[in-house]
Each structure stands twice: as structure tokens, then as C-alpha cells.
GUGU-253252 format. One record per residue (C-alpha): residue in one letter; y, z, x. Coordinates in steps of 0.5 Angstrom, whole numbers, plus 500, padded with zeros to 3 digits. Example, Ala and Ser with C-alpha at 12.3 -4.5 7.8 and 13.67 -1.06 7.14 Angstrom:
BEGIN
> rest, c2, c3, c1
> a, 491, 516, 525 $
> s, 498, 514, 527 $
//
This chain:
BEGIN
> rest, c2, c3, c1
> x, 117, 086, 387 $
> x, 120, 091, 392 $
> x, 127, 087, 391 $
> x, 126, 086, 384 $
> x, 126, 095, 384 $
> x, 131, 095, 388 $
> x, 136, 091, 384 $
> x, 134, 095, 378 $
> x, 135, 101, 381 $
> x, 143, 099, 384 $
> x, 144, 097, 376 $
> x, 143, 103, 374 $
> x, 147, 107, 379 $
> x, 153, 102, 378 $
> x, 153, 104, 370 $
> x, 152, 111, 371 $
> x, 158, 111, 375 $
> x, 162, 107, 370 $
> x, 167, 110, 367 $
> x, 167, 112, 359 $
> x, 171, 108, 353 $
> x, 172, 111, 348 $
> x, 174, 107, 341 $
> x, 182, 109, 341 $
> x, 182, 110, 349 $
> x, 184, 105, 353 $
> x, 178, 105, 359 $
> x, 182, 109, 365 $
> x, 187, 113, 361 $
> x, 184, 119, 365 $
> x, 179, 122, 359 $
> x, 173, 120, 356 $
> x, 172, 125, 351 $
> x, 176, 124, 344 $
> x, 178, 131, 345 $
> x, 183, 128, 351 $
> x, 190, 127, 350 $
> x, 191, 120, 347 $
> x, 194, 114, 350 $
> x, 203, 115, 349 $
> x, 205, 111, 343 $
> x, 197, 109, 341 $
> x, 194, 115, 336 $
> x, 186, 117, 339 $
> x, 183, 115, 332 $
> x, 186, 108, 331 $
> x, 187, 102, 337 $
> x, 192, 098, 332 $
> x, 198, 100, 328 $
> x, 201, 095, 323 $
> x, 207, 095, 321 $
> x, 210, 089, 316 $
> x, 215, 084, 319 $
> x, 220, 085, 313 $
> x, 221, 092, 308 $
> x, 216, 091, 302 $
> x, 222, 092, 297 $
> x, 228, 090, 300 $
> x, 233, 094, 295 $
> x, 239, 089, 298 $
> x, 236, 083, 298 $
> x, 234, 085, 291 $
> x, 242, 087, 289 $
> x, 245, 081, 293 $
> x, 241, 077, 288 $
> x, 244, 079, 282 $
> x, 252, 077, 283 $
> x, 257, 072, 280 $
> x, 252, 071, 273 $
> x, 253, 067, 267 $
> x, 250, 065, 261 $
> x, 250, 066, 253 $
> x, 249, 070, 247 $
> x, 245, 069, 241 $
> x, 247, 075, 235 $
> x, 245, 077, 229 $
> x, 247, 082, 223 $
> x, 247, 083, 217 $
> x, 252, 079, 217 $
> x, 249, 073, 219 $
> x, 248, 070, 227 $
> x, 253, 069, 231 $
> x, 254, 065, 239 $
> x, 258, 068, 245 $
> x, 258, 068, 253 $
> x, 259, 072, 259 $
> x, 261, 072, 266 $
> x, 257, 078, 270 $
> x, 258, 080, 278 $
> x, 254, 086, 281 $
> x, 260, 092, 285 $
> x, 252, 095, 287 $
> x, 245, 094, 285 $
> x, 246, 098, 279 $
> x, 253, 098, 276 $
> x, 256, 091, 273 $
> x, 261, 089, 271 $
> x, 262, 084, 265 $
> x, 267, 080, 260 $
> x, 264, 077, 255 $
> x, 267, 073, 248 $
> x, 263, 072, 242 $
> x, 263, 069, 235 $
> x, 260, 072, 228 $
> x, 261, 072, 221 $
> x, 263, 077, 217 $
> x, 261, 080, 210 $
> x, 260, 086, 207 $
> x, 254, 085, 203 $
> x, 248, 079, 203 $
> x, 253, 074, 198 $
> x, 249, 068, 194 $
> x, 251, 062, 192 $
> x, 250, 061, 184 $
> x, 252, 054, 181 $
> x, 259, 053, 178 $
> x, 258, 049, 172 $
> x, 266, 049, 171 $
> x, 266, 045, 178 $
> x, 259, 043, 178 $
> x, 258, 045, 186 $
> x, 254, 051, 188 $
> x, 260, 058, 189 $
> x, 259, 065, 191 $
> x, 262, 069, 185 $
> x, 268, 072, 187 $
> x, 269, 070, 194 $
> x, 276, 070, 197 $
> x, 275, 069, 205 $
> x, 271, 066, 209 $
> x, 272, 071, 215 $
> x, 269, 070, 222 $
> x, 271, 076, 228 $
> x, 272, 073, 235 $
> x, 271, 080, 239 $
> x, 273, 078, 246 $
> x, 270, 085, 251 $
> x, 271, 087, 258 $
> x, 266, 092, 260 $
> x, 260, 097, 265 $
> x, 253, 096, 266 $
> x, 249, 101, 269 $
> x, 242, 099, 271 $
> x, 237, 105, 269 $
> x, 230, 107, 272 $
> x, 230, 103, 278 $
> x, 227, 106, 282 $
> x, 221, 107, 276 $
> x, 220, 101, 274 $
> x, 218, 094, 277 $
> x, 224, 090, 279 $
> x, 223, 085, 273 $
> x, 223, 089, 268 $
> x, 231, 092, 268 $
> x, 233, 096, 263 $
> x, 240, 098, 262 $
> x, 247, 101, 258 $
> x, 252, 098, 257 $
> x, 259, 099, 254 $
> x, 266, 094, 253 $
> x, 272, 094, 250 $
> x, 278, 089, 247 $
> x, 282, 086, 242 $
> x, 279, 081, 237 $
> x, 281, 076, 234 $
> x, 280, 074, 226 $
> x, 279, 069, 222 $
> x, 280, 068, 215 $
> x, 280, 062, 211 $
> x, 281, 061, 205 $
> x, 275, 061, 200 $
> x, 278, 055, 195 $
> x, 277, 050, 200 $
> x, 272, 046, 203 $
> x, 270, 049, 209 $
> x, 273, 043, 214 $
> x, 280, 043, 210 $
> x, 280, 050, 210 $
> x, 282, 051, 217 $
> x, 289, 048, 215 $
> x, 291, 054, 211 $
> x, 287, 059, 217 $
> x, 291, 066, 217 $
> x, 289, 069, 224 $
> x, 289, 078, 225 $
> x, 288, 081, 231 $
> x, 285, 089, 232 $
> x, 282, 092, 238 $
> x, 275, 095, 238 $
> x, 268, 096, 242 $
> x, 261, 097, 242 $
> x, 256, 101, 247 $
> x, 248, 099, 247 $
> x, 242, 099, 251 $
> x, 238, 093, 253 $
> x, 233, 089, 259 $
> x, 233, 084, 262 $
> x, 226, 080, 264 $
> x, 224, 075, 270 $
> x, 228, 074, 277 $
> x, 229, 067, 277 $
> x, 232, 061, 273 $
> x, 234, 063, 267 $
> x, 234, 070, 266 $
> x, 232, 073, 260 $
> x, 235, 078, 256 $
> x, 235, 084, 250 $
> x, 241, 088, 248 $
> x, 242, 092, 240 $
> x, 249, 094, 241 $
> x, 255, 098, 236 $
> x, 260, 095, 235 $
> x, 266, 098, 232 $
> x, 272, 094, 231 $
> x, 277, 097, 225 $
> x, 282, 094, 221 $
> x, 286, 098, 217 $
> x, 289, 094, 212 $
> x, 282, 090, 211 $
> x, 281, 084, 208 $
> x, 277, 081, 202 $
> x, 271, 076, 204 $
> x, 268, 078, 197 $
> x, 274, 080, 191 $
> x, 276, 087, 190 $
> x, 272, 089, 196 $
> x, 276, 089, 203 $
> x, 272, 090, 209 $
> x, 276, 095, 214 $
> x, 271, 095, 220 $
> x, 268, 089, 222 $
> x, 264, 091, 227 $
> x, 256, 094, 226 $
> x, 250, 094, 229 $
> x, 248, 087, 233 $
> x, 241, 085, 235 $
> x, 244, 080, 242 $
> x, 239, 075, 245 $
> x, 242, 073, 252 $
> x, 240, 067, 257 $
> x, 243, 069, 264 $
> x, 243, 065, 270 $
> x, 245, 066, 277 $
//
């Protein structure tokens, strides 16, 4: 019983003399109040500091990802619908640069076919031209809200320029033969626009309402006595991209 009391009363000294530890303060810092000065490099009220291997938005990695796309448009007007495609390469991670070349029908207002009895076929009355506007553009365009916005959802402006091609064959001819007796005109013209892209993998989908204007003085006659002098206006554009 003697040795057991003795025991006891060593354990009891030994934990007394023992020095504190206090959460955030490695034991023998040289205090043991929380009030103390912390451990250099350690904060006193927290024992580890987590920092991520790699920057949770890496704006680089994100800008590097968009070089050197490519893809096709789909347009639609009250002319019609229309095809093109584009080549995109990235100067930063807002500004592009781009060409882009498409094709689309031009009229001046909706043109119905009525039934000839003369030629028993079916004739849009009074109609001259079948005209087709081949703008080939070169532009800029600038990524908006970035820094707002989630990286899959880039909205943005743009603006291009160049000459354009077109087309007119003439109306008294089927459509295939008709191309025998093309005559082709060339004028200049550009759009401005506002659009967004969706997604960050293959394929990248994408919305832009564009302008356009493409003057041609002289004019040309899809439909008889009515020339159109400006073959551009407003074009819904759907774009498919890859990267």
C-alpha cells in the first residue's frame, strides 16, 4: 500500500511540472498562454494552413484553351437562311481575332410561288433574279464580363469588315442551268453584333444577332421594278466551334 502512495504521488508531481499545450502552440514554444506570441509562420488560433496545389481560376490556362478555333455558322433573315464558316485565334484572353465567310440569299420581301397555267409550273410573279450575297469579313472580338460571369457562359461584341460577292442568276432559267448565265458584282460591307458562347469542350456552342450592312448603289432586281441597293440587314447567326 506504501508503494502504491508512493507511485501515485511521483505521477502527480511529474504531471505538475509538465509544461502546457495550448491548441496552435506547439508544446515548448516558450509560452503556454494563448495570449503569448505564436509560433513563426504558424497563426495561435489555427494549427494548419491549406493552400490549393494549383490557382482555383487559372485565367491562363483558360485563355490558352481558346487559340486557333474553327467552325460553322448557320444564318437566318428574312431572307432566308444562310451557311458559312470561321477561323478564330485568341491575341488575349478577351480579344479575338477572326475571318469568316458565308452565304445567303437575298430578297427584298417574302415572294410566293403561284401557279403558271401558261407554263404550267409554279412562278413567283414578277421575279427577275435569284440573288445570293457571299460577304467574306475580317474582324475583332472582345469577350465582355469576364470577370462576372462563369467561364462557360462568354458573352461578347464583335465587328468585321470586307468585300462581298454577288450573285445573280437569271430567273427564266432552272435553277442548275441557270448558273450558265451568272453575273457576278462586287461591293464592300460590314456588320457589328453581340453574341455568347456556351460550353468549354468539343463542340463549343454559340449565339450571335449581327447588322449588316452591304450597300450596292446601282441595285439589282430580285423581284421586277424593286431593286435592292442594300443586301445586308439583321442576321440571327448560330455557330458551332472547335478547338
Amino acid at each position: 500500500m506504501k508503494i502504491f502512495l508512493a507511485l501515485l504521488v511521483l505521477l502527480i508531481a511529474i504531471g505538475a511540472n509538465a509544461p502546457a499545450q495550448v491548441t496552435g502552440i506547439p508544446a515548448g514554444s516558450g509560452t503556454g498562454h494563448p495570449s503569448g506570441p505564436s509560433h513563426p509562420g504558424i497563426p495561435g488560433d489555427t494549427l494548419f494552413i491549406f493552400q490549393p496545389a494549383r490557382p482555383l481560376i487559372d485565367s491562363q490556362s483558360v485563355a490558352n484553351r481558346w487559340d486557333d478555333a474553327y467552325g460553322f455558322d448557320l444564318l437566318f433573315s428574312n431572307s432566308g437562311f444562310g451557311a458559312g464558316g470561321f477561323y478564330q485565334h485568341n491575341y488575349t484572353d478577351k480579344l479575338s481575332g477572326f475571318i469568316n465567310l458565308s452565304a445567303t440569299g437575298s430578297r427584298k420581301s417574302d415572294e410566293f410561288e403561284q401557279y403558271d397555267a401558261a407554263l404550267q409550273d409554279y412562278r413567283v410573279p414578277g421575279k427577275v433574279n435569284r440573288l445570293f450575297a457571299f460577304p467574306l469579313t475580317v474582324g475583332l472580338r472582345y469577350r465582355m464580363l469576364d470577370e462576372v460571369l462563369v467561364d462557360n457562359f462568354r458573352p461578347y461584341a464583335n465587328i468585321g469588315v470586307g468585300p462581298t460577292m454577288i450573285v445573280a442568276l437569271p430567273y427564266d432559267y432552272s435553277f442548275f442551268r441557270s448558273f450558265g448565265h451568272a453575273q457576278t458584282y462586287f461591293t464592300a460591307g460590314g456588320f457589328v453584333g453581340i453574341g455568347a458562347e456556351v460550353g468549354g469542350r468539343k463542340p463549343v456552342l454559340g449565339v450571335n444577332l449581327r447588322y449588316f450592312y452591304i450597300p450596292f448603289k446601282r441595285g439589282l432586281e430580285s423581284v421586277k421594278g424593286d431593286p435592292i441597293t442594300d443586301f445586308g440587314g439583321l442576321f440571327l447567326t448560330m455557330n458551332v466551334g472547335f478547338h
